[in-house]
C-alpha positions in Angstrom: 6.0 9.3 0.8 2.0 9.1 0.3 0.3 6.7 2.8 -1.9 4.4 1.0 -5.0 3.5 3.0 -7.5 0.7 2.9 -11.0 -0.1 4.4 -11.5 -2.1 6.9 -12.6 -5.1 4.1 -9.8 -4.5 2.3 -11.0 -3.5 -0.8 -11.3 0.0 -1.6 -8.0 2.1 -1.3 -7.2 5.8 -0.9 -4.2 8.1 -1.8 -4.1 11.5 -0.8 -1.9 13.9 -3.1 -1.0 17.3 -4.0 -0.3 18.4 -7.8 0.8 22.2 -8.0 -1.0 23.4 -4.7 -4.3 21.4 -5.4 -5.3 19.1 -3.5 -6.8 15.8 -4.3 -7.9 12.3 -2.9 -8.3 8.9 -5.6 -10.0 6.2 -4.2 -9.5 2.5 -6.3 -10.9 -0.6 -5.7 -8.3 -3.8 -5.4 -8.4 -4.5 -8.9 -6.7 -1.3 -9.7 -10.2 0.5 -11.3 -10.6 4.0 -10.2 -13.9 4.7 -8.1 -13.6 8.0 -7.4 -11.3 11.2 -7.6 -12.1 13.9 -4.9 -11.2 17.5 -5.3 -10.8 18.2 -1.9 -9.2 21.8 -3.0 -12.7 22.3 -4.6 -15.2 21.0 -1.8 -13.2 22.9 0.6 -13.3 26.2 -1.2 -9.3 26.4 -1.1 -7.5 28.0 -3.7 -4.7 26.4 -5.1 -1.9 29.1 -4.1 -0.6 25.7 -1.7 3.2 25.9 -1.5 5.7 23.3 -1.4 7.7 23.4 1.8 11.3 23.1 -0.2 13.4 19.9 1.1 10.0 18.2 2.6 8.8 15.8 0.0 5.1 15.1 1.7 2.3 16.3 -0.2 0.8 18.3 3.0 -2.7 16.1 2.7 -3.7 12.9 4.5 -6.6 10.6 4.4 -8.0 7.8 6.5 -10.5 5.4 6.5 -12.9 5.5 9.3 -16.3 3.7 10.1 -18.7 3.4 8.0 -16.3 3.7 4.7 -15.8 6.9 5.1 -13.1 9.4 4.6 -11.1 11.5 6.9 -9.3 14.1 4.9 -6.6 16.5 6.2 -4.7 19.3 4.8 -2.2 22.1 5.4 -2.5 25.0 3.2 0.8 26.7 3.2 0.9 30.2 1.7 
């Protein structure tokens, strides 16, 4: 299950998600409208050899708010 996080107004959300061993982050305000997609594999310089851990359904990538609307990303890149 993906945690869906929201800023401290309310408004602006963030999912964090992995698609075939890239990771990303899509931020959306509360009307639905994508603001932003991050390509955290991309800023980070990680390749996308990511693996599954088979049975575990998480996407191995977390976000959070924190002051100041920003983002707190986290990842485990499992070779």
């Amino acid at each position: 299950m993906n945690n869906l996080e929201q800023n401290d107004e309310g408004n602006v959300f963030a999912i964090a998600y992995q698609d075939s061993g890239h990771f990303y982050v899509k931020v959306f305000d509360n009307k639905g409208k994508t603001l932003d997609t991050l390509d955290v594999s991309g800023e980070t310089s990680l390749d996308y050899k990511s693996t599954e851990i088979v049975g575990f359904e998480e996407p191995l990538i977390t976000t959070v708010f924190i002051p100041g609307d920003n983002l707190y990303v986290s990842t485990y890149h499992r070779i």
